[in-house]
C-alpha positions as CSV (number, residue, x, y, z in Angstrom):
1,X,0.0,0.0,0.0
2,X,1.2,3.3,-1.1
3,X,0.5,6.6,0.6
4,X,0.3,10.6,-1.3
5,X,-0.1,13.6,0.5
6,X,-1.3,16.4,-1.3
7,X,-0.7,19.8,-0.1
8,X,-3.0,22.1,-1.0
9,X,-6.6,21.9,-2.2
10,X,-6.5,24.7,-5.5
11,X,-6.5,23.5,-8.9
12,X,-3.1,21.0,-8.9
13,X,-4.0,19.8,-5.4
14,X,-7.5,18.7,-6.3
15,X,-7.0,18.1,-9.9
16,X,-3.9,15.6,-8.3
17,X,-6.0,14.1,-6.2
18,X,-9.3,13.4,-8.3
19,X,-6.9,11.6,-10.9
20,X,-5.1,9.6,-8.1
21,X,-8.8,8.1,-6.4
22,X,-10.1,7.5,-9.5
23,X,-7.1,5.8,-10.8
24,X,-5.6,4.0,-7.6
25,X,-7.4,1.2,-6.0
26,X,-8.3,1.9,-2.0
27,X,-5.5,0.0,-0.7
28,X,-4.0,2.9,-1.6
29,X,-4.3,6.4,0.4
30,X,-4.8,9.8,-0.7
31,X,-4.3,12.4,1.6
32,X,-5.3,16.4,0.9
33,X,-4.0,18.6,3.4
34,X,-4.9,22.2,3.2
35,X,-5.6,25.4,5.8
36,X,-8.8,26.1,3.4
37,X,-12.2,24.0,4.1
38,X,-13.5,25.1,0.8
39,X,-12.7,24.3,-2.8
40,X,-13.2,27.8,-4.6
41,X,-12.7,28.2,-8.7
42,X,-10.5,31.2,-8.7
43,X,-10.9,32.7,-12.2
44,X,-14.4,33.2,-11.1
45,X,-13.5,35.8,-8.5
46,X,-13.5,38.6,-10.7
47,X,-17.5,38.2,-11.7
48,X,-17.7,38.4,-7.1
49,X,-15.7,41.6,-7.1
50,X,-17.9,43.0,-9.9
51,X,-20.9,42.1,-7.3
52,X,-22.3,39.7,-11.0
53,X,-21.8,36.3,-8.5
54,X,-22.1,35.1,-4.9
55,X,-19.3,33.5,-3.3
56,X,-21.4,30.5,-2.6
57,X,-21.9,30.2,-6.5
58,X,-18.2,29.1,-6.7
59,X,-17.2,27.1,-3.7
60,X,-17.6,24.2,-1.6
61,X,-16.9,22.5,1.4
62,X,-14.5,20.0,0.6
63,X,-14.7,17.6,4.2
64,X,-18.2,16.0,2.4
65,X,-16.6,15.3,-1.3
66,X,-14.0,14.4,0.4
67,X,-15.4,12.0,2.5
68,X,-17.9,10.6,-0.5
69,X,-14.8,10.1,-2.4
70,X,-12.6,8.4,0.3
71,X,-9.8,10.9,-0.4
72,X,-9.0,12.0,3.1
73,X,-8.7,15.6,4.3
74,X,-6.3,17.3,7.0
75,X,-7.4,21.1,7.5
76,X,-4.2,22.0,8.1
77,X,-1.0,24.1,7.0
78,X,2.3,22.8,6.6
79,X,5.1,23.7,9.4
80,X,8.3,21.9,7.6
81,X,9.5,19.2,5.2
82,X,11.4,16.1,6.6
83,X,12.3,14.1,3.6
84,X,14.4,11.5,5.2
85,X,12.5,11.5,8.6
86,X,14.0,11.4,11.7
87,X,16.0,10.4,15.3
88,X,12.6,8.5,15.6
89,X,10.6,8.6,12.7
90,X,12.3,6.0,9.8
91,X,9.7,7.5,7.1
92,X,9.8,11.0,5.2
93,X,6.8,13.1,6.8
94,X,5.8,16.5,6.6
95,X,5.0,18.1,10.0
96,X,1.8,19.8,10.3
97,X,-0.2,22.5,12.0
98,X,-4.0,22.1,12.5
99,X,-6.3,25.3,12.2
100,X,-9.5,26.6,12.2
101,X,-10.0,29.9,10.6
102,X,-7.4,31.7,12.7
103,X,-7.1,29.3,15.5
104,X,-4.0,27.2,15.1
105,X,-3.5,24.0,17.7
106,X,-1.9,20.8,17.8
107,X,1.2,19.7,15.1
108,X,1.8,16.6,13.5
109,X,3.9,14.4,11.7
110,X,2.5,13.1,8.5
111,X,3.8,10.2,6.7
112,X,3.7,9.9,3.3
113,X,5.2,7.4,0.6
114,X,4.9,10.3,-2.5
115,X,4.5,13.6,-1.9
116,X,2.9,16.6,-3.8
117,X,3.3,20.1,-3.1
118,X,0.5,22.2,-4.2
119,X,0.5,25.0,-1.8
120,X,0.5,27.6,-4.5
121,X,2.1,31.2,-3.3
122,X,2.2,33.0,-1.0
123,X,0.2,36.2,-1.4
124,X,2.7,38.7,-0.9
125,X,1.5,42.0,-0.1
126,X,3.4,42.7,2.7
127,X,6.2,43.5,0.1
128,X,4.4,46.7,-0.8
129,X,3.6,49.1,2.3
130,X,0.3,49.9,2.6
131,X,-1.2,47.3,0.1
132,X,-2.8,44.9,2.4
133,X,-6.9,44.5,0.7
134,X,-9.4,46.3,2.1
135,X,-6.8,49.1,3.6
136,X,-6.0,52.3,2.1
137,X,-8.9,51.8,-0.7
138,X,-6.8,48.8,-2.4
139,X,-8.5,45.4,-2.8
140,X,-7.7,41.9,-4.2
141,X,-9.8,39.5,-6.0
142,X,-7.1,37.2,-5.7
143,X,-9.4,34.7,-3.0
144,X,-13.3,35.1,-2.9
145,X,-13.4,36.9,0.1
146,X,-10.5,39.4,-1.1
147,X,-13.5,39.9,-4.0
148,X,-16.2,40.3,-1.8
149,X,-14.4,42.9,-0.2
150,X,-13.5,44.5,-3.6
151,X,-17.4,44.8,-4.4
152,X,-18.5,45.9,-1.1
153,X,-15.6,49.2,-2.0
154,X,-16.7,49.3,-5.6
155,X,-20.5,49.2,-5.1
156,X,-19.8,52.0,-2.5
157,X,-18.1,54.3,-5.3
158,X,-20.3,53.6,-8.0
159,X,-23.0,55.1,-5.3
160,X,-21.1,58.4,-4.7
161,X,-20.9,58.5,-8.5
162,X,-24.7,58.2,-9.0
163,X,-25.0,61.3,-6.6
164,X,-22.4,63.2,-8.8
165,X,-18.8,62.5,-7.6
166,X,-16.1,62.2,-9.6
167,X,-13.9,59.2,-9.4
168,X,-11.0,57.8,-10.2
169,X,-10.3,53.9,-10.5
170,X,-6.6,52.5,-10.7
171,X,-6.3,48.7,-11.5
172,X,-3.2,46.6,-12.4
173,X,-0.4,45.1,-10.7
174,X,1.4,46.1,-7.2
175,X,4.6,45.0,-7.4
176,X,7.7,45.1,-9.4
177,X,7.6,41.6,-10.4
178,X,4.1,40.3,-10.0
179,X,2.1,38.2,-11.8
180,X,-1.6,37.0,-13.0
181,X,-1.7,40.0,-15.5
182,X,-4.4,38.1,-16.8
183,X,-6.8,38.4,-13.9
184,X,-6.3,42.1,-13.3
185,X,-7.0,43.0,-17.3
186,X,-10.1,40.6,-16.9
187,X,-11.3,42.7,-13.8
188,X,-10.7,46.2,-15.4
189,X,-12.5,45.4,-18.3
190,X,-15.1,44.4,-15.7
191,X,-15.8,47.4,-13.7
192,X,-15.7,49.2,-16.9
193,X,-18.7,47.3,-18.1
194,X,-20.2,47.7,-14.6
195,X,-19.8,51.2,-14.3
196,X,-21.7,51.6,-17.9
197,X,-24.5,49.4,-16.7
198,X,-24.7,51.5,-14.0
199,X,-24.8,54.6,-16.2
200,X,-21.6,56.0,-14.6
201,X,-18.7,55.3,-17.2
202,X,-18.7,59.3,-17.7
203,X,-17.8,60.2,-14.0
204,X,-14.8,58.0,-14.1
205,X,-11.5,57.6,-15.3
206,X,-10.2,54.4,-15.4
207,X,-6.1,53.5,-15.3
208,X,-4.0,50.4,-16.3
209,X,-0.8,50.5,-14.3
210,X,1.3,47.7,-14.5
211,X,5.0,46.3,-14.7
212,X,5.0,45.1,-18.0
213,X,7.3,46.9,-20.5
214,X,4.2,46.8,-23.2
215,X,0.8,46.1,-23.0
216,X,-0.2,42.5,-24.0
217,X,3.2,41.0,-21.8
218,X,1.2,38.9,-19.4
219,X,4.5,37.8,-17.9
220,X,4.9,35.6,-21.1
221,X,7.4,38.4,-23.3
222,X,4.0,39.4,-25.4
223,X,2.2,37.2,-28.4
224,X,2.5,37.3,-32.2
225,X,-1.2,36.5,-32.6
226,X,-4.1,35.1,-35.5
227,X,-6.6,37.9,-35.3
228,X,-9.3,38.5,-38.4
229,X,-7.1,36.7,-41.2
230,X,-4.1,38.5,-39.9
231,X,-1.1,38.8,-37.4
232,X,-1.6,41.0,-34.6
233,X,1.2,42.1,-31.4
234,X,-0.7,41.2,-28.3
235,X,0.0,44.8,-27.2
236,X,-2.0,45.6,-30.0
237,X,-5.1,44.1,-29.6
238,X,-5.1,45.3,-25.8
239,X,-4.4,49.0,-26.9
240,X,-7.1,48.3,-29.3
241,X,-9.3,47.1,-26.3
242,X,-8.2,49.6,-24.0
243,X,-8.7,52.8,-26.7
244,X,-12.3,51.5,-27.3
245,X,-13.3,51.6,-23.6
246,X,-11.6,54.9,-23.2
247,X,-8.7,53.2,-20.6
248,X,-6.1,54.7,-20.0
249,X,-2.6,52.9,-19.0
250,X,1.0,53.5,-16.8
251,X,3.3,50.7,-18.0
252,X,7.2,49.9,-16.6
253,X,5.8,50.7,-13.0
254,X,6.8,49.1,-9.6
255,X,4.1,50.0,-7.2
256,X,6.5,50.8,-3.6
257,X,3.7,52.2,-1.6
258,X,0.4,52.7,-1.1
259,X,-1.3,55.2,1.4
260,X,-5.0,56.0,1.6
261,X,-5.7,56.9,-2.0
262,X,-2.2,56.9,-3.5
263,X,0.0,54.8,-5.4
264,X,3.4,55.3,-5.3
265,X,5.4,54.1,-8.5
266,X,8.9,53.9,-9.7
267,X,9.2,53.5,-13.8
268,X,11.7,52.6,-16.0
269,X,13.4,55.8,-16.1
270,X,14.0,56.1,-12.4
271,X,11.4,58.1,-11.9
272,X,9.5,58.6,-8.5
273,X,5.6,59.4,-9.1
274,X,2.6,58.9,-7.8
275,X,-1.3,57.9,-8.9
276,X,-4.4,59.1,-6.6
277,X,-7.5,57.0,-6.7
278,X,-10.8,56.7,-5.4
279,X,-10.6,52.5,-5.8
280,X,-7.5,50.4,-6.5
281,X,-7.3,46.9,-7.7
282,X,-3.7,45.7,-7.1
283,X,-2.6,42.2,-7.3
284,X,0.2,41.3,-5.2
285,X,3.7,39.8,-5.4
286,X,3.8,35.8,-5.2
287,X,6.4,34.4,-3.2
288,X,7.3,30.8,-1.6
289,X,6.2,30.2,1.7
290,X,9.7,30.2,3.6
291,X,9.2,26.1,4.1
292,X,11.3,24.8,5.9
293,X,13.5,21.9,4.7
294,X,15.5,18.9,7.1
295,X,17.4,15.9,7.4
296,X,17.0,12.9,9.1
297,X,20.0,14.4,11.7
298,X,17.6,17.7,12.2
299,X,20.2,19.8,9.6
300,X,19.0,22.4,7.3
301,X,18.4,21.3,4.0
302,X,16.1,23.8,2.8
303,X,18.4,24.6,-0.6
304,X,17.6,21.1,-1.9
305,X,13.8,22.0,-1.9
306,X,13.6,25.3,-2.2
307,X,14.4,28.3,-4.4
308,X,11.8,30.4,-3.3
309,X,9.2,27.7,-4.7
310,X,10.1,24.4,-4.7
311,X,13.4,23.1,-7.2
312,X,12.1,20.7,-9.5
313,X,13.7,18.9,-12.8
314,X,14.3,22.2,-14.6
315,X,18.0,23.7,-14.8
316,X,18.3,26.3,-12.5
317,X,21.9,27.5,-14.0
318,X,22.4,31.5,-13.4
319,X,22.7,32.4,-16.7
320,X,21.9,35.8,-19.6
321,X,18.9,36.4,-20.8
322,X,19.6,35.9,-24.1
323,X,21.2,32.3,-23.6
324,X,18.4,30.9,-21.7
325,X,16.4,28.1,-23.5
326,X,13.2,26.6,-23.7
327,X,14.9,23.6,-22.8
328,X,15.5,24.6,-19.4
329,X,11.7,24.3,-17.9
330,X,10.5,21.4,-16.4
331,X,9.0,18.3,-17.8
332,X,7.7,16.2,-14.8
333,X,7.9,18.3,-11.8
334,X,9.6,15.8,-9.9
335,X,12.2,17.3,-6.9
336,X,16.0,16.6,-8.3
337,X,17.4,15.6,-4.7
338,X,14.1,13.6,-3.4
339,X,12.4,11.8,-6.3
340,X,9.2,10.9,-4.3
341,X,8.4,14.7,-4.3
342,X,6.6,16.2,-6.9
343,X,5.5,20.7,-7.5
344,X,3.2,20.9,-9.8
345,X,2.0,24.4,-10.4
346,X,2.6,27.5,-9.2
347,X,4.4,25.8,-6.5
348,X,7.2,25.0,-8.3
349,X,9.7,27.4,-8.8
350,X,10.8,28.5,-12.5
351,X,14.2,28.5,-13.7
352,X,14.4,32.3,-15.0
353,X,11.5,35.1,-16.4
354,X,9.9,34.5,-19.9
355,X,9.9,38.5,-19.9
356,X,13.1,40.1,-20.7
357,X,14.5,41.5,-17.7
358,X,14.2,45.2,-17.2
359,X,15.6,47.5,-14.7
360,X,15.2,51.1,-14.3
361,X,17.7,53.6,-14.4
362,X,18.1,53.4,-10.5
363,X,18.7,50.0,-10.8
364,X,15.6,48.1,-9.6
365,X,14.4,45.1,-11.2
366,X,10.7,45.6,-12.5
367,X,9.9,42.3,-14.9
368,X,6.9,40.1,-14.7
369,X,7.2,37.0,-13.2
370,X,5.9,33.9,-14.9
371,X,2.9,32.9,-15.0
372,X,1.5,29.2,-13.7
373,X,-1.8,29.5,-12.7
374,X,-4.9,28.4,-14.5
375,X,-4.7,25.4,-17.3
376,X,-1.2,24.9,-16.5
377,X,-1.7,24.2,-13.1
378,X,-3.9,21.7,-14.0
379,X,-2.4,20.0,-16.9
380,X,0.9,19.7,-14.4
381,X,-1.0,18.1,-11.7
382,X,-2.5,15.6,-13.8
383,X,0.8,14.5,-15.5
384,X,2.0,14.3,-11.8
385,X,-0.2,12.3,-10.7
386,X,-0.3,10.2,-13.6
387,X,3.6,9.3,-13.4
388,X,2.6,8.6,-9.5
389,X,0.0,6.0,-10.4
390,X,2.3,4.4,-12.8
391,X,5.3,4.2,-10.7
392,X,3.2,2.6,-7.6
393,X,1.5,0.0,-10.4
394,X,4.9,-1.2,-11.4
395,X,6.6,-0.5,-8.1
396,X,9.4,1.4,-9.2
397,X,9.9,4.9,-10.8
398,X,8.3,6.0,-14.0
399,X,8.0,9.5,-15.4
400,X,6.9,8.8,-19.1
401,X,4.1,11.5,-18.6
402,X,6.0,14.4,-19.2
403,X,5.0,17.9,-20.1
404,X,6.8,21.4,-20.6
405,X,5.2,24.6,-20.6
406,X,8.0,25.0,-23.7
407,X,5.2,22.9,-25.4
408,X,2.1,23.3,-23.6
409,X,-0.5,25.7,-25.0
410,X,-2.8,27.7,-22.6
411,X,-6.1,29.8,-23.1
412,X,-7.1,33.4,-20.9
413,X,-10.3,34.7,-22.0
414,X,-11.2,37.6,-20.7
415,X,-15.0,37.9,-19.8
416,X,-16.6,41.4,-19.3
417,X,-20.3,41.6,-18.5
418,X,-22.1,38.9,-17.5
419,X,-25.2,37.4,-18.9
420,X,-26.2,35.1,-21.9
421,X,-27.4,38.5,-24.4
422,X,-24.6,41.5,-22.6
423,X,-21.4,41.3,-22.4
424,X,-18.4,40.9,-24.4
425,X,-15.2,38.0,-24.4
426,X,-11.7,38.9,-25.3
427,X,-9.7,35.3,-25.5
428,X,-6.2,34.5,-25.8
429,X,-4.6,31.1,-27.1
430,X,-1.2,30.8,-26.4
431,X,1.0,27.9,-27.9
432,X,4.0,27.1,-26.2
433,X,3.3,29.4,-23.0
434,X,7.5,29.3,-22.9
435,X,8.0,30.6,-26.2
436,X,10.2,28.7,-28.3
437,X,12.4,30.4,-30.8
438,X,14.6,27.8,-32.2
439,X,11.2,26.2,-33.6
440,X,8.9,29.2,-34.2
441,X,11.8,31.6,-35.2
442,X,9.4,33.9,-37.4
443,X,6.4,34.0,-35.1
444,X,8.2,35.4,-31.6
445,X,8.6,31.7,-30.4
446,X,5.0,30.9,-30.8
447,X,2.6,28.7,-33.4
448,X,0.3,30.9,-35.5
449,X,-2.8,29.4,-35.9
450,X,-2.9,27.7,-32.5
451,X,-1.5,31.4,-31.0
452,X,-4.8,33.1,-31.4
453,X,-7.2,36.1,-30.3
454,X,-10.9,36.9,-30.6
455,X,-13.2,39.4,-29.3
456,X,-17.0,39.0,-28.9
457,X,-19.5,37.6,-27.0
458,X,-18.8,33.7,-28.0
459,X,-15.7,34.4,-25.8
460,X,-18.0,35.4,-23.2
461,X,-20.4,32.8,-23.3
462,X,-17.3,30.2,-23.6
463,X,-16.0,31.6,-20.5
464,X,-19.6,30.9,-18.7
465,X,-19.3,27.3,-19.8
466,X,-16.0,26.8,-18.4
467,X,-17.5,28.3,-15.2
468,X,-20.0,25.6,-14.7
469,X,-18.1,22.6,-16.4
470,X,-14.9,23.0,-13.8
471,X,-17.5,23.1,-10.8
472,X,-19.2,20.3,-12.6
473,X,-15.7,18.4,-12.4
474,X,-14.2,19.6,-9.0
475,X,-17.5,17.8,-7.6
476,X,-16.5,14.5,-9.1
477,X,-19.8,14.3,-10.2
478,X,-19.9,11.4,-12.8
479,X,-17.6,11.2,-16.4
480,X,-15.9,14.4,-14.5
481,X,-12.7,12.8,-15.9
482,X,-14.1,13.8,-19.6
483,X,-13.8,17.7,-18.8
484,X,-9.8,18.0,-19.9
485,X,-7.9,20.3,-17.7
């Protein structure tokens, strides 16, 4: 009998785990272990901050699936990684800190015979001053209560706009090298369609601020796209997008500090400036979670799981810009030093930025990070899991499941509005999300064809679908497995 732990219960822990029950006979134990008793689907946060959804209408209370599926279920947060056990303990275990809400009691050691880290990030906004959601008229909608606080500001606003105030609404990234791009464009394009259903688009003015170098950069160096039987820059299509609902945008800026209705920015030129705002939308930094890593002698071995995230089979060499490869991203996610640990996700960490690097003339590094969230963090978990149940079947390893992001294709569509007959999609195909310019050497590292945009309401209605098909399969409810990831 063969035990996993899964830590985490977002989209590669619970995608990991649905493929390891339904593959592994019960002999076998699966084990999720997460702080959070609820499943929630993240991309739907932005329709909660909006005020379009209830929280209710994308999560659930994993103990009862859980229990249904005999997968079994630990609320409870990691404290440190002991890959070769201990003094007293001859198996590798993960030690273990139960909560409730806030409440944190008794630890644990739990055993395991594989091991998958799916803790995600870390939501860093503690490294920018002031940007902690719901303080200082910033907000999230990175977790569905972050968005329920978001609405609850917005909704306020849009109020004091209906009895004549001006506003002004600043939405992007807070951070020099943040992430999930993606999420904030979907949520600006968002409130602007709110604020016209409101009948209050002309007593705002909306900004873009972000860290990319060019609009369109979503942490993945920009997109040579299909668009209308022609080629299109993403930045492009997004200025397009942006012109046409009368956005404007600050780009090449690394949000330092926020105080009650100001964002303070550095830009590329060394700069020092600052953005007032009625309502802010800032997503965060990601970072590790400082794990902890020892030996079976109680010595630090954090650096042989950890580089931030967790180190898995990509190469990690320091190396130029220019000289890094596609090559050097990871196939099966599996830890180099322990091979019965696997990060699929955003937990593991990646071997360099797909954005060029870009510091400002004062020396500060502000670059996108990669992005992992989403249909890679799915995709990754399943081919984890998969390599699992086929190394316990022949008892020994196998990692014939493999599968890059340097050849992995990923869609973002951007929903704004909400409805079946209002509302408009903007979608983004992406194939590889790590370009690759040995192979595509015409097309900025990427397919055409299968590199793709569109804008309408099919993307809209698409992304409504996908809303209710990956609640339909995080419920396990039956063929589930038929839903790809």
């Amino acid at each position: 009998m063969s035990k996993i732990v899964i830590l985490g219960a977002g989209i590669s822990g619970h995608v990991a785990a649905s493929h390891l029950r339904r593959k592994l006979g019960k002999e076998h134990e699966v084990l999720v272990v997460s702080p959070n008793s609820n499943y929630q689907w993240i991309p739907s946060n932005i329709w909660v901050g909006v005020g379009r959804m209830k929280s209710k209408e994308l999560l659930f209370p994993l103990t009862p699936l859980y229990k249904k599926k005999d997968i079994g279920f630990k609320q409870a947060k990691v404290v440190s990684f002991h890959p070769e056990g201990d003094a007293t303990e001859s198996k590798p275990y993960v030690l273990v800190e139960y909560v409730d809400g806030e409440v944190k009691y008794k630890k644990e050691k739990v055993n395991y015979d594989y091991l998958i880290n799916s803790t995600g990030p870390k939501l860093a906004f503690d490294l920018t001053e002031g940007l902690e959601p719901g303080t200082n008229k910033a907000y999230s909608v990175c977790t569905y209560s972050h968005a329920e606080h978001a609405w609850q500001g917005l909704e306020v606003l849009i109020n004091e706009m209906k009895n004549g105030k001006k506003a002004k609404i600043l939405i992007g990234t807070g951070h020099a090298k943040a992430t999930c791009q993606g999420a904030a464009f979907e949520y600006i394009l968002n409130v602007e369609q709110e604020l016209r259903r409101h009948k209050v688009r002309e007593m705002a003015e909306i900004t873009w601020i972000s860290n990319e170098y060019k609009l369109g950069d979503f942490g993945m160096d920009g997109m040579l796209l299909s668009y209308e039987n022609k080629t299109m820059p993403s930045f492009e299509m997004v200025e397009m997008v942006f012109r046409d609902r009368g956005i404007k945008w600050i780009l090449g800026a690394a949000v330092t500090k926020i105080e009650d209705g100001i964002a303070h920015y550095e830009n590329l030129e060394g700069e020092y400036k600052f953005e007032n705002y009625d309502f802010a939308m800032l997503i965060p930094s990601f970072a590790g979670h400082e794990f902890k890593a020892f030996d079976k002698n109680q010595n630090e071995i954090t650096e042989k799981l950890f580089k931030g995230f967790m180190l898995v089979d990509a190469d990690y060499t320091v190396k130029p810009y220019e000289n890094w490869s596609v090559k050097d991203w990871p196939e099966t996610y599996q830890n180099p030093s322990y091979p019965n640990i696997f990060a699929p996700g955003i937990a593991f960490a990646p071997p360099h930025a797909i954005s060029k690097p870009r510091k400002s003339k004062n020396g500060t590094d502000i670059t996108p990070a990669p992005p992992r969230t989403g249909m890679p963090s799915g995709i990754t978990a399943k081919i984890v899991a998969d390599n699992i149940i086929d190394s316990i079947k022949l008892n020994g390893v196998s990692l014939n499941h493999k599968g890059s992001m340097g050849n992995m294709g990923a869609a973002c569509i951007a929903s704004a509005g909400f409805g079946l007959t209002t509302g408009s999609g903007i979608s983004i195909t992406t194939y590889p999300i790590v370009p690759d310019y040995e192979k595509y050497p015409d097309s900025q590292g990427r397919q055409l064809g299968k590199t793709f945009g569109e804008i309408g309401l099919a993307g809209h209605w698409l992304k409504l679908l996908l809303h209710y098909a990956f609640i339909y399969k995080a419920k396990m409810k039956p063929f589930w497995w038929l839903i790809p990831e």
